[in-house]
N, C-alpha and C positions, 0 to 999 in steps of 0.2 A: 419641478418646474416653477415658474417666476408666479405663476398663480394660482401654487398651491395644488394643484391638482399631479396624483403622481398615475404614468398610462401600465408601466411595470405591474404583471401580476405576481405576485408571492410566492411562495411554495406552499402546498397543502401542508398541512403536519397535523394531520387527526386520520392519517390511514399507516399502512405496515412500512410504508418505506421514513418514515421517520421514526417508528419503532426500531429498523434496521439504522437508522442514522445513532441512535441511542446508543445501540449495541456496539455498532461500528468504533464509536470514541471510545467509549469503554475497553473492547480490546487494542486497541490501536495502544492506550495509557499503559495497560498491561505490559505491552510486549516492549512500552519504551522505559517504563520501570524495571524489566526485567535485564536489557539491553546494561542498564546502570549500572545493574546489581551483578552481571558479568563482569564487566568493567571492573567495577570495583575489586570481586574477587580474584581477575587474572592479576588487577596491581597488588594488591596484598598478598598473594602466593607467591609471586617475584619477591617480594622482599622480605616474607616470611622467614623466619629462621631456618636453616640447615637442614635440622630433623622434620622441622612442617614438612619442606619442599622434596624430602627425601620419600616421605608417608603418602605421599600425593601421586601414585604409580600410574592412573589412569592418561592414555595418549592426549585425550579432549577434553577441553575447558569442560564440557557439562558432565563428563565422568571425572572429573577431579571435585566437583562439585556435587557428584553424588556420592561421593566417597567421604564429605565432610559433613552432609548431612549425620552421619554417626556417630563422630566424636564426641567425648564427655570431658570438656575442661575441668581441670579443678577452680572451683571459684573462690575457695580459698588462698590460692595462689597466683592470683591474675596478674602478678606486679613483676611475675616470669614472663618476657616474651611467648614464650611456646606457647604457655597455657591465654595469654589475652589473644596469640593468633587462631588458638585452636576456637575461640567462643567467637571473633569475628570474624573468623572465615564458615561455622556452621551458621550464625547467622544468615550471612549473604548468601549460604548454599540454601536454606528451609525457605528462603526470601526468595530467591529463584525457582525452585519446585512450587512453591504455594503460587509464584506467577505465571507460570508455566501452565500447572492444571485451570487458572483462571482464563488464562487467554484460547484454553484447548476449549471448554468449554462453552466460551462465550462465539467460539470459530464452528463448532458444531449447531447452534441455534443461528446463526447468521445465514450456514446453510441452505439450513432447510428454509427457515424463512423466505430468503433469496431465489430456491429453486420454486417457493410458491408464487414468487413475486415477478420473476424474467427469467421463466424456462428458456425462452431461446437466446436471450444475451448468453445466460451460464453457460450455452453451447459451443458460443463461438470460440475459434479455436487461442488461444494463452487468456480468455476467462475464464475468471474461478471464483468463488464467492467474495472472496476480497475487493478484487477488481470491479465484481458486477455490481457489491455493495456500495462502491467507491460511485461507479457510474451513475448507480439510481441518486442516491443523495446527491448528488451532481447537478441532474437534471430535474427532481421533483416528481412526484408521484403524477403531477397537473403536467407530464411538459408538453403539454397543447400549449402551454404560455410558451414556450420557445416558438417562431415561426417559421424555422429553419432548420435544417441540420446544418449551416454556415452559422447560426445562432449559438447552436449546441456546439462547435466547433471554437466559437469565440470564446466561448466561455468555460472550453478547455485548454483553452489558450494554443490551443493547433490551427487555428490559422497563421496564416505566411505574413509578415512584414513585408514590405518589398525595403532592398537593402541596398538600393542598382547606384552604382557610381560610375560617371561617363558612358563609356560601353559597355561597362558590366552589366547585365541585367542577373540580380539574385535575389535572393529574399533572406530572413533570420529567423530565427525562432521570437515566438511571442512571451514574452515575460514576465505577462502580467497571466490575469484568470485564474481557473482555482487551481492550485499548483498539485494538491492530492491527484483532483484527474489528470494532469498532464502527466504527474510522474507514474500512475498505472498507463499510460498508452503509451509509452515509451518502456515502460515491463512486456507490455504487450507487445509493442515491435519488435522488441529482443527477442520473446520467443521465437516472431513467425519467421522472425529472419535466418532460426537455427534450426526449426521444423517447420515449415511449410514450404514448400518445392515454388512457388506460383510469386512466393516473396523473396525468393534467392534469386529465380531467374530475373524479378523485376528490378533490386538491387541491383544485379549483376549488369543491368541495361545500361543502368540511369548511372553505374561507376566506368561502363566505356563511353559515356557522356560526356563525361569529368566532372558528373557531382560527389563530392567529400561525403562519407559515412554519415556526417550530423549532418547535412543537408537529405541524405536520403529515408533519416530516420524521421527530418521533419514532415516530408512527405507521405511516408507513413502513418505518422500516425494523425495528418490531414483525414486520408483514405480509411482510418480505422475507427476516425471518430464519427467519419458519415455513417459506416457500416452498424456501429452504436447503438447511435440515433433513432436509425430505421428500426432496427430489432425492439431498440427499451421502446418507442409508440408503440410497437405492433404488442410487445407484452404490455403494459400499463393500460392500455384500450382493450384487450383483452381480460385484465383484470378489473377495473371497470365496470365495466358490463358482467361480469361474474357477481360482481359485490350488488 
């Protein structure tokens, strides 16, 4: 503000849900290191030599990759193809498994921490500790500072635009806010829209409407980030009062 004074309250970060924000980055880093090192070794096994690509029998990238963890290059001879693909493809594969048990690790303490943190968000149906951990760092261990679930909705960027030209009246998706929660409630709409009966029939409504797929999923996850909301206060106030 023009004098200095800001009305915005912070987020706490001396309780468990900024322990869970810690962890949270840390695997998220893992799993995008790891994604690399895929990468990496599906293009190097394409262009590997002949005998590489022949030795490589496993149907799936991560059993081809566990099959190179074994190999013994001669290092003596690295100025052979074979033998420099065989040491940079076990690389990428040891690099892979070591990222692997890091992010498996690091997804079993998020957990539990999680399930001590918002037993009934973890409940609801396409959450999972990912998702829920995604939500809590979202909204802040305090979200009493939010004064809304249309607050907590803004700033997952699922409120509606209105998008109305002449007669049209429609809205767009929002493109701003934190884009991690937006792209977990649109994970979460895909589940409910493939198992939950209550979300098919209401899709199924809203497309003899003639609202388009992304208009229906925008609505969703409008409706999933109220639902949210309500659960992480009812956990966070609950936790709270426990501490």
């Amino acid at each position: 503000m023009l004098a200095g004074e800001c009305i915005a309250v912070p987020k706490d970060t001396t309780g468990i849900v900024e322990a869970i924000r810690l962890l949270h980055t840390a695997r998220d880093s893992a799993v995008k290191a790891r994604t690399a090192a895929f990468n990496q070794f599906s293009e190097l096994a394409i262009t590997a030599p002949e005998s590489i690509r022949r030795s490589l029998t496993a149907t799936t990238l991560a059993g081809k990759a566990s099959q190179a963890t074994t190999w013994r290059p001669n290092h003596n001879q690295l100025a052979d193809p074979v033998q420099a693909a065989k040491l940079a493809l076990r690389g990428l594969a040891r690099r892979i498994a070591a990222l692997t048990a890091e992010a498996a690790e690091i997804e079993q303490r998020l957990a539990e921490m999680v399930h001590a943190a918002a037993p009934r968000t973890l409940n609801l149906l396409g959450m999972g500790p990912i998702h829920t951990a995604q939500m809590l760092i979202t909204a802040g261990q305090n979200i009493d500072r939010l004064h809304s679930e249309a607050a907590f909705a803004h700033l997952c960027a699922a409120d509606p635009i209105p998008a109305s030209s002449g007669k049209t009246t429609r809205h767009r998706l929002n493109p701003f806010g934190d884009r991690q929660a937006n792209r977990a409630l649109h994970l979460i709409a895909v589940v409910r829209l493939r198992y939950c009966q209550r979300t098919r029939a209401y899709a199924k409504r809203r497309t003899e409407q003639g609202l388009s797929k992304k208009d229906i999923i925008r609505c969703l996850k409008r409706y999933i980030a109220r639902e949210i909301y309500y659960s992480l206060r009812a956990d966070l106030r609950q936790l709270a009062t426990a501490t």
